[in-house]
TIRO-2110 file (N, C-alpha, C; in Angstrom, 1 decimal):
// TIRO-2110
68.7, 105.5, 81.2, N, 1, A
69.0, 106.9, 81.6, CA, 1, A
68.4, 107.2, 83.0, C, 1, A
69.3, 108.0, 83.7, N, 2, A
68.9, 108.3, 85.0, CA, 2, A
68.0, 109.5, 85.0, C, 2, A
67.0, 109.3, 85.9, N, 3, A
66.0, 110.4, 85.9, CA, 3, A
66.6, 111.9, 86.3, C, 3, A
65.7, 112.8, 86.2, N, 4, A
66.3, 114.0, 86.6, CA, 4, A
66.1, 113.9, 88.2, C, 4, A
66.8, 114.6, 89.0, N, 5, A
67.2, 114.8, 90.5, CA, 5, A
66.0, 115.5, 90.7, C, 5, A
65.4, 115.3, 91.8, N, 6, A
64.4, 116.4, 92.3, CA, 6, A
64.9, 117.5, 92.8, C, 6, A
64.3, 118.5, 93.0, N, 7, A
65.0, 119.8, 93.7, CA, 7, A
65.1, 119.7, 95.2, C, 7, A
65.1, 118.4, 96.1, N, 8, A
65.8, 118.5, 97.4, CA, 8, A
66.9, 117.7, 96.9, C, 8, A
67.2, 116.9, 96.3, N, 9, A
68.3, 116.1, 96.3, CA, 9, A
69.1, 116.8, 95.2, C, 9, A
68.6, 117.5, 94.5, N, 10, A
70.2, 118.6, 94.2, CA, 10, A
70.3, 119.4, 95.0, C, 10, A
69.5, 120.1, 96.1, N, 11, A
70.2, 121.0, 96.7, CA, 11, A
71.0, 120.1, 98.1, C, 11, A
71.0, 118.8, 98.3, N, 12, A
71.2, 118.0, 99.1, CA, 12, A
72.4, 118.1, 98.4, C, 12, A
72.9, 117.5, 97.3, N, 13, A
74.5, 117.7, 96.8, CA, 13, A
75.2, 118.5, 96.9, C, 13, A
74.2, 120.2, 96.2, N, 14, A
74.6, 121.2, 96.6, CA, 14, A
75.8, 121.3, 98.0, C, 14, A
74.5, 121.3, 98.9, N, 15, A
75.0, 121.4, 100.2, CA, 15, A
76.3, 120.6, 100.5, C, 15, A
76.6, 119.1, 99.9, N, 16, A
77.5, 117.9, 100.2, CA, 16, A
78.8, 118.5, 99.5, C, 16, A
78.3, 119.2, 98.4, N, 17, A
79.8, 119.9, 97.8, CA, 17, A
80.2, 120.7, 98.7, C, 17, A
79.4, 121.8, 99.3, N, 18, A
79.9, 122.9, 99.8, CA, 18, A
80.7, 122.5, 101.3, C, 18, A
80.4, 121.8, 101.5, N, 19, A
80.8, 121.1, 103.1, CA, 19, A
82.3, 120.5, 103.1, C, 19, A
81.9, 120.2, 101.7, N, 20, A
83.4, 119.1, 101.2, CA, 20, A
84.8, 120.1, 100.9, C, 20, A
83.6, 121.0, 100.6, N, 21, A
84.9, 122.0, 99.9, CA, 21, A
85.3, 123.0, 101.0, C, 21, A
84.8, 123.5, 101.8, N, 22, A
84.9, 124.2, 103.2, CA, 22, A
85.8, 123.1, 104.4, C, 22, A
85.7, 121.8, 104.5, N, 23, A
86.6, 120.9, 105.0, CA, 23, A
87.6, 121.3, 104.3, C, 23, A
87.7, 120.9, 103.1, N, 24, A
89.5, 120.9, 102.6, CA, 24, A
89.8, 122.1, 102.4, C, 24, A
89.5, 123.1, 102.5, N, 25, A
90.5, 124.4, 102.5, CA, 25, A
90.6, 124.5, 104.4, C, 25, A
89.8, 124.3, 105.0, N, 26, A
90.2, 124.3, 106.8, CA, 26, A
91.1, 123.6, 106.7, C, 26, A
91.8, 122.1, 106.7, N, 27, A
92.4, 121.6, 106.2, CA, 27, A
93.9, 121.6, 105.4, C, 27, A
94.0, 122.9, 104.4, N, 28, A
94.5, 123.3, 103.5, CA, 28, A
95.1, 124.8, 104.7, C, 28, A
94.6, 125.2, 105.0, N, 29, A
94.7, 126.5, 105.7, CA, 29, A
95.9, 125.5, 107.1, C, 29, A
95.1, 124.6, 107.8, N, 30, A
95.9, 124.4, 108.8, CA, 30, A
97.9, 123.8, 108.7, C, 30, A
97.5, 123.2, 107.2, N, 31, A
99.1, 122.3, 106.8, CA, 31, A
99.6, 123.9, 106.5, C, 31, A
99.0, 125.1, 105.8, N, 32, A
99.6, 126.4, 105.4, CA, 32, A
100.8, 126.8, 106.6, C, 32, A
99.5, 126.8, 107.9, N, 33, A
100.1, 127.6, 109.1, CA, 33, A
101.5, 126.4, 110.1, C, 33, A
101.4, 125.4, 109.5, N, 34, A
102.2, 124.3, 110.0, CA, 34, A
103.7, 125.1, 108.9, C, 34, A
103.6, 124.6, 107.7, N, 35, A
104.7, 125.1, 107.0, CA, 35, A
105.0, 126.2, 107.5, C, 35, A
104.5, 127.6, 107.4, N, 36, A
104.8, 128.5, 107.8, CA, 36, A
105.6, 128.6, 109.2, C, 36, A
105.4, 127.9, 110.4, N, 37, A
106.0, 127.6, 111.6, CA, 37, A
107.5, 126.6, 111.6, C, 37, A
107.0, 125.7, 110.3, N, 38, A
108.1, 124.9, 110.1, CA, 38, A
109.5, 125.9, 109.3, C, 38, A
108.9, 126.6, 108.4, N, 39, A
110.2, 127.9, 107.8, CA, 39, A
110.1, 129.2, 109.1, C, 39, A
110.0, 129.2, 110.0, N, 40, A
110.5, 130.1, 110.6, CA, 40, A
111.1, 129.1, 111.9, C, 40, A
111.0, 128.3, 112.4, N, 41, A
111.8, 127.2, 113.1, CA, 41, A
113.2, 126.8, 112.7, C, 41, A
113.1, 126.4, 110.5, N, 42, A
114.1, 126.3, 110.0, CA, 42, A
115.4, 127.3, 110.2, C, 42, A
114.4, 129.0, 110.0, N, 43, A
115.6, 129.8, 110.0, CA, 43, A
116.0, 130.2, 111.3, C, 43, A
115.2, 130.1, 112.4, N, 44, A
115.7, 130.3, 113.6, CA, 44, A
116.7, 129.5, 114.4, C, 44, A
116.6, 128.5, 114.2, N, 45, A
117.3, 127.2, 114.5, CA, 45, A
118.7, 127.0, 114.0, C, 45, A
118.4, 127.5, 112.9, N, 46, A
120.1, 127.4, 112.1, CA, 46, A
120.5, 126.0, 112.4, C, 46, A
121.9, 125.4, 112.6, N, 47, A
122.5, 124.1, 112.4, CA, 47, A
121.9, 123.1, 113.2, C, 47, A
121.0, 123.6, 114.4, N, 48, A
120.0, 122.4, 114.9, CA, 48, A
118.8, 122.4, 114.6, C, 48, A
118.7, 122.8, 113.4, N, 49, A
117.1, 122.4, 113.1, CA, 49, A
116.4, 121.2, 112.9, C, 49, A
117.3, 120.7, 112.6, N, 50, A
117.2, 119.2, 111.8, CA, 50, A
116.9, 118.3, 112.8, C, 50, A
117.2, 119.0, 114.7, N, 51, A
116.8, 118.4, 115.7, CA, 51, A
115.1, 118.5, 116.2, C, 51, A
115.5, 120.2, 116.2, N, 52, A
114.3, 121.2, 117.3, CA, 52, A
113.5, 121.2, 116.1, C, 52, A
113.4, 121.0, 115.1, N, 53, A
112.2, 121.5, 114.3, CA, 53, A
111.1, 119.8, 113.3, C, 53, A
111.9, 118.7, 114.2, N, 54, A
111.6, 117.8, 113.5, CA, 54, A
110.0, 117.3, 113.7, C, 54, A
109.7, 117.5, 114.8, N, 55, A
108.3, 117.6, 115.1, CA, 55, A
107.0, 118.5, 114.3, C, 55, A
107.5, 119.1, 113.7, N, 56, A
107.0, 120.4, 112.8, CA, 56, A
106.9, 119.5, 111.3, C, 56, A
108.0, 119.1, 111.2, N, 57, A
108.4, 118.4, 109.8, CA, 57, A
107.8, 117.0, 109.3, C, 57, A
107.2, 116.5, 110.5, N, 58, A
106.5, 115.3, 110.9, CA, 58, A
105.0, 115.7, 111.0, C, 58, A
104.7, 116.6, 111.3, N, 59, A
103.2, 117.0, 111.4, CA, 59, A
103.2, 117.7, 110.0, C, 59, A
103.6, 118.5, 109.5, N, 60, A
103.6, 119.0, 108.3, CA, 60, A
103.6, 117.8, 107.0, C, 60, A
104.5, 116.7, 107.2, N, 61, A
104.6, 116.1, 105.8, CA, 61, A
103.3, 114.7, 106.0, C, 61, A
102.6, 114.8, 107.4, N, 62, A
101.3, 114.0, 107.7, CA, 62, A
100.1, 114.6, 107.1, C, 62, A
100.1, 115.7, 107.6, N, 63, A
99.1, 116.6, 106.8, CA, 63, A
98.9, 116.9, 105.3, C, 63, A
100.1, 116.9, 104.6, N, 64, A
100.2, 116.8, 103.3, CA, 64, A
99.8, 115.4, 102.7, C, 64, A
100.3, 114.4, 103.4, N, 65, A
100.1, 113.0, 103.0, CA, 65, A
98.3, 112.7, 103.0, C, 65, A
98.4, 113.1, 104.5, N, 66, A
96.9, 112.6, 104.4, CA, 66, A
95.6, 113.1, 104.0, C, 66, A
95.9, 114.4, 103.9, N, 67, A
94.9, 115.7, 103.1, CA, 67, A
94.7, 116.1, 101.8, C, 67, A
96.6, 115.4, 101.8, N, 68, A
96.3, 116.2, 100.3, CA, 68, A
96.3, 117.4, 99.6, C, 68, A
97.5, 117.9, 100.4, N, 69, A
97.3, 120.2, 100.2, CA, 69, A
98.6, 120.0, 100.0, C, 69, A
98.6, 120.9, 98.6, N, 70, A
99.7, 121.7, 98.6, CA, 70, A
100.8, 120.6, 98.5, C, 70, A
102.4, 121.6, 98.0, N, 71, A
103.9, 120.8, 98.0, CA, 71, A
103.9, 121.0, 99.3, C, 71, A
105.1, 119.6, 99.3, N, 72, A
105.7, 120.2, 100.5, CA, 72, A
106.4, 121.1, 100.6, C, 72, A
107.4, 120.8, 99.4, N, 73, A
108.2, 122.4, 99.3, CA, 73, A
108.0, 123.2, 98.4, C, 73, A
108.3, 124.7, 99.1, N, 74, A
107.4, 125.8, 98.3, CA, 74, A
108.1, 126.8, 98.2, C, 74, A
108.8, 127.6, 97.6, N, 75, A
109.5, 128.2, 97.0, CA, 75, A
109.1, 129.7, 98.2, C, 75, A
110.2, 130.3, 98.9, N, 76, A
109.5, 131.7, 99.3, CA, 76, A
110.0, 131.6, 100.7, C, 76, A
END
């Protein structure tokens, strides 16, 4: 059986959750504001989007891949 944790090294985890979890919503917040740019590109753009907005679409489905946030597609 593993001993009990002293009280700096739980608040040491404490703290390693809270950091972890504050990264991935910054993170989670930044792929938000990418989608968000990428559907207003989509509808601005109309029949060339698929050109002018592909850079958007490429940073957006990186972020998802590598972070881990969210669909890609989102209903709205």
């Amino acid at each position: 059986m593993a001993a009990t944790p002293s009280m700096e090294e739980y608040r040491a985890r404490i703290q390693a959750r809270e950091k972890h979890i504050h990264e991935s919503w910054i993170k989670a917040m930044e792929a938000r504001i990418v989608r968000d740019e990428l559907t207003k590109c989509y509808r601005g753009e109309g029949v060339n989007s698929l050109q002018n907005c592909k850079h958007l679409a490429e940073m957006y489905v990186g972020m998802v891949r590598d972070n881990k946030v969210g669909p890609i597609f989102v209903d709205g």
